[in-house]
MARTORDO-195299 format. One record per residue (C-alpha): residue in one letter; z, x, y. Coordinates in pm, 1 decimal, always signed. Each point is the difference from the previous one (the first is absolute). Example, Ala and Ser with C-alpha at 12.3 -4.5 7.8 and 13.67 -1.06 7.14 Angstrom:
REM residues 2
@rest a | Z +780.0 | X +1230.0 | Y -450.0
@rest s | Z -66.0 | X +137.0 | Y +344.0
//
This chain:
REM residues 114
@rest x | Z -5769.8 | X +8610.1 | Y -15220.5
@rest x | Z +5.6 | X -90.2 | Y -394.3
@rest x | Z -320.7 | X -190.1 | Y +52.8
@rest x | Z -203.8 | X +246.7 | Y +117.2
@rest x | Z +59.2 | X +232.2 | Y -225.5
@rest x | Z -56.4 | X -231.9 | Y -254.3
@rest x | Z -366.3 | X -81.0 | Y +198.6
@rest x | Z -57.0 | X +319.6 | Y -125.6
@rest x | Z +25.8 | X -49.3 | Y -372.3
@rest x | Z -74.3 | X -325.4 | Y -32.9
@rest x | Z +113.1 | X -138.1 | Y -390.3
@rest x | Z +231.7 | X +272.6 | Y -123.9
@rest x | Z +296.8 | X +143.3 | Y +162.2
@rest x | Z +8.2 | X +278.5 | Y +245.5
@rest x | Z +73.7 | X +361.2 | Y -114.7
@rest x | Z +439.2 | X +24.3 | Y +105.5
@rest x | Z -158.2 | X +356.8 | Y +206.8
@rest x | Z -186.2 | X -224.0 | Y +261.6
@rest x | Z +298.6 | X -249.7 | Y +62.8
@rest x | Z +237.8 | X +332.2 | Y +61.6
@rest x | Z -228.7 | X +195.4 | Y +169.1
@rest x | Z -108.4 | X -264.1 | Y +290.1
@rest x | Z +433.8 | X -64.0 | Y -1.5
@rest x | Z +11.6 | X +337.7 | Y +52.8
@rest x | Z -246.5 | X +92.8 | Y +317.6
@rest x | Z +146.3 | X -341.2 | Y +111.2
@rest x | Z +329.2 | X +218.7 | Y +55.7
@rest x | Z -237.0 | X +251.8 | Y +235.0
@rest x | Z +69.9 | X +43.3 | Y +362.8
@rest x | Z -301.4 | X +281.6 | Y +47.1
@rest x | Z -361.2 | X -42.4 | Y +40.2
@rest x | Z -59.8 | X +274.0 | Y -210.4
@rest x | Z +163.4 | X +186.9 | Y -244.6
@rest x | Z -31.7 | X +204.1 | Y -327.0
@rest x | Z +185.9 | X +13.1 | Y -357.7
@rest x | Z +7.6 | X +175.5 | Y -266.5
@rest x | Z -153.1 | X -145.9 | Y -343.1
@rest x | Z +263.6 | X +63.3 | Y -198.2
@rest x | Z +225.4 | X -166.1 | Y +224.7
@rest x | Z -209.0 | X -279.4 | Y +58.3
@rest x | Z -25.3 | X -31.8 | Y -392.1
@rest x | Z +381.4 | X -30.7 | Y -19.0
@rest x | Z +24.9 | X -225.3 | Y +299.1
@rest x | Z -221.3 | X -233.6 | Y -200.5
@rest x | Z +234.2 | X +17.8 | Y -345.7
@rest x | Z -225.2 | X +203.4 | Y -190.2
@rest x | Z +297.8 | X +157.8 | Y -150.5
@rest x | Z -148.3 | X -57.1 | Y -389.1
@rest x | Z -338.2 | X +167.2 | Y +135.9
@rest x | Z +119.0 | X +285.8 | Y +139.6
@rest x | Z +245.2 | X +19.7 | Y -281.5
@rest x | Z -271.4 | X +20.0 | Y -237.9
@rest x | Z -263.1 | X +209.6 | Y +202.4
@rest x | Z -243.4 | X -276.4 | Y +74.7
@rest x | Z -136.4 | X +132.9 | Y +293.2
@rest x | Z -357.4 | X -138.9 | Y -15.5
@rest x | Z +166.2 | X -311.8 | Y -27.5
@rest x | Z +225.1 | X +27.6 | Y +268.1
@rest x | Z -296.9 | X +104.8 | Y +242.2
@rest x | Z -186.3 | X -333.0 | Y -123.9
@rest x | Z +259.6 | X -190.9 | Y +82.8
@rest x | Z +100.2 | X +161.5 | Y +343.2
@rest x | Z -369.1 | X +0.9 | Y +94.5
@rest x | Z -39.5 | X -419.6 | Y -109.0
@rest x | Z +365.1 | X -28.0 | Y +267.9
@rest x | Z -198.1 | X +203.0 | Y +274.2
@rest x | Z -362.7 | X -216.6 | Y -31.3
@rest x | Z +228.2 | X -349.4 | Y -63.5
@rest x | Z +175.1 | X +143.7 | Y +344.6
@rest x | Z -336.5 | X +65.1 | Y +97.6
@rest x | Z -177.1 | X -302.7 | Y -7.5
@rest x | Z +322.8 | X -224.9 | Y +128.4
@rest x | Z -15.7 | X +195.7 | Y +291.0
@rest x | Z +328.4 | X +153.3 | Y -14.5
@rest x | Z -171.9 | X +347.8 | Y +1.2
@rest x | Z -284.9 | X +112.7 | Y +215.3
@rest x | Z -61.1 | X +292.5 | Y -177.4
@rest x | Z +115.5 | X +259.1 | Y -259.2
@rest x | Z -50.5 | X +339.5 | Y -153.2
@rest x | Z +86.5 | X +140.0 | Y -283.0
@rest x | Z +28.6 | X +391.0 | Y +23.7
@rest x | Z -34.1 | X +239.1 | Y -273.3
@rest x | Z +354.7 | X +108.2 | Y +19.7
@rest x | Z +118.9 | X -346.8 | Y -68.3
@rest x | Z +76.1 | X -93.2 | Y +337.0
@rest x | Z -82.2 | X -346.0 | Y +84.5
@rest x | Z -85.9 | X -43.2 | Y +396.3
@rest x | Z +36.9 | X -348.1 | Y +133.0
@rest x | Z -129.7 | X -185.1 | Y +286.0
@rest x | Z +205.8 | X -364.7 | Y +40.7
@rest x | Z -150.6 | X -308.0 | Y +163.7
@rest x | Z +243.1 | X -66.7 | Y +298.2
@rest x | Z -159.7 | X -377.8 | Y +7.0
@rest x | Z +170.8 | X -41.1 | Y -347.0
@rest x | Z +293.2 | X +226.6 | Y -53.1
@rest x | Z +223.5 | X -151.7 | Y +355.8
@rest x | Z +260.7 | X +243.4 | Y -33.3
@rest x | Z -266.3 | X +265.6 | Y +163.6
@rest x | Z +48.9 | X -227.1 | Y +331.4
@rest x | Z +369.0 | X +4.7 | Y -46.5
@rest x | Z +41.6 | X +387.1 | Y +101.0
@rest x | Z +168.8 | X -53.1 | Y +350.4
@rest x | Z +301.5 | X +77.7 | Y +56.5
@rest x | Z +303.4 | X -261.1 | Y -48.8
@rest x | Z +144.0 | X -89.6 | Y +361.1
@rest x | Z -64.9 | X -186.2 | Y +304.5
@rest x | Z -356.4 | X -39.2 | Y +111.9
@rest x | Z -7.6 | X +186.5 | Y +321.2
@rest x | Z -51.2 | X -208.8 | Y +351.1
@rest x | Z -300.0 | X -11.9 | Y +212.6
@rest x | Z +69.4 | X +115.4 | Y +384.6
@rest x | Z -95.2 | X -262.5 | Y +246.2
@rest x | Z -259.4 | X +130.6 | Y +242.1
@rest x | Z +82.3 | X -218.5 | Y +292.7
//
């Protein structure tokens, strides 16, 4: 996990926002979803940013989470809309806990057709 995110900036360390951010869809049990950016901004511990009104910053740095997410494959795709909603679309090849929405219990038998 570490090492391919640091494939992705090879030579200097990787931004704290990509590390949480991939943590955080790993925690996601849908394919697809959608989140507020403000939330997402203080999911990622941009408390100084939004404490000091650095939204242009805080979009930069949410939009560099979404491509890094992007091009691991974590996301398929994404979309920003102009209310600040951020729409989702999760890789179920990457993210297990998508497979893991059964329900807890005994697997049900197969009737014999004799």
């Amino acid at each position: 996990f570490f090492t391919e995110i640091q494939a992705l900036y090879p030579g200097k360390k990787y931004p704290d926002e990509v590390y949480l951010f991939l943590n955080w869809l790993l925690t996601k049990n849908k394919n697809s979803f959608g989140v507020n950016r403000d939330a997402l901004a203080q999911i990622l511990r941009m408390d100084s940013l939004i404490r000091n009104r650095r939204r242009a910053e805080i979009d930069s740095r949410i939009t560099e989470a979404l491509e890094a997410a992007l091009r691991l494959e974590y996301l398929l795709s994404y979309e920003i809309q102009p209310t600040g909603r951020i729409d989702m679309k999760l890789n179920p090849e990457r993210i297990k806990r998508i497979d893991m929405q059964k329900k807890p219990g005994r697997p049900k038998k197969e009737k014999d057709t004799e």
